[in-house]
N, C-alpha and C positions, 0 to 999 in steps of 0.2 A: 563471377556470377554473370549468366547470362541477360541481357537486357531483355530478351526474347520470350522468359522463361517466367513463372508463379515464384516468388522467394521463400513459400511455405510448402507447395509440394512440387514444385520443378515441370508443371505440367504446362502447356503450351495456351497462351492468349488465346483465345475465340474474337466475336465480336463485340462483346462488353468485358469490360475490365471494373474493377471492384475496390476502391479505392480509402487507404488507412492511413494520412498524414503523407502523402504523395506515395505512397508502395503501391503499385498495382497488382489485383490478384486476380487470377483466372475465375474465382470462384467465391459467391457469398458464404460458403463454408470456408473457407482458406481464410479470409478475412477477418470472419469473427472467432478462427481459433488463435490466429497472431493476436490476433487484440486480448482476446484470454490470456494468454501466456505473457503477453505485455503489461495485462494489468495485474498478474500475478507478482513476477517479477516487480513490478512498480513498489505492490504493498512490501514485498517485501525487504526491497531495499529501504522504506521506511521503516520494518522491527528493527532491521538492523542497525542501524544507522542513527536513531535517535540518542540524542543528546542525553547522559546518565540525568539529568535534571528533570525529565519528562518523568524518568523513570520513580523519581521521588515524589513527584504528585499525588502520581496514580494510588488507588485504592487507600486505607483509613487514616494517609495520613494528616492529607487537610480536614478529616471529622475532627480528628483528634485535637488539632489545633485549636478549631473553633469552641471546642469543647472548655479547653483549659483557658481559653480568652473570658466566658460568658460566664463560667460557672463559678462558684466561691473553694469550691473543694479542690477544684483541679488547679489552682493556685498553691495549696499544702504541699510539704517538704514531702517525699517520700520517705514512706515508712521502712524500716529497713530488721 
């Protein structure tokens, strides 16, 4: 890669340069579309990546919990 060059569209510096965590871009469109695709990429190396644990939290399972802690029924043996 050239040092000379936009790292997003290869297009040559002007007078101001447009700057993303030290990457210089020729362009405030270059700029805010790396940062897009950067923070795309960011989220979704968090789905992926997240600890199966997280995955347990989410949705009814802590209602559920709180339910059978508070209430007198949710303590009973399953009916079967």
């Amino acid at each position: 890669m050239s040092v000379n060059k936009c790292p997003w569209c290869g297009g040559k510096f002007g007078l101001v340069r447009h700057y993303h965590f030290r990457t210089g871009f020729c362009r405030e469109q270059c700029r805010r579309k790396y940062q897009a695709s950067w923070e795309r990429k960011k989220l979704l190396r968090r789905l992926i990546f997240r600890p199966p644990s997280v995955w347990l939290e989410t949705g009814n399972a802590s209602t559920r919990s709180n339910l059978s802690a508070s209430s007198p029924a949710g303590k009973l043996p399953l009916q079967q």
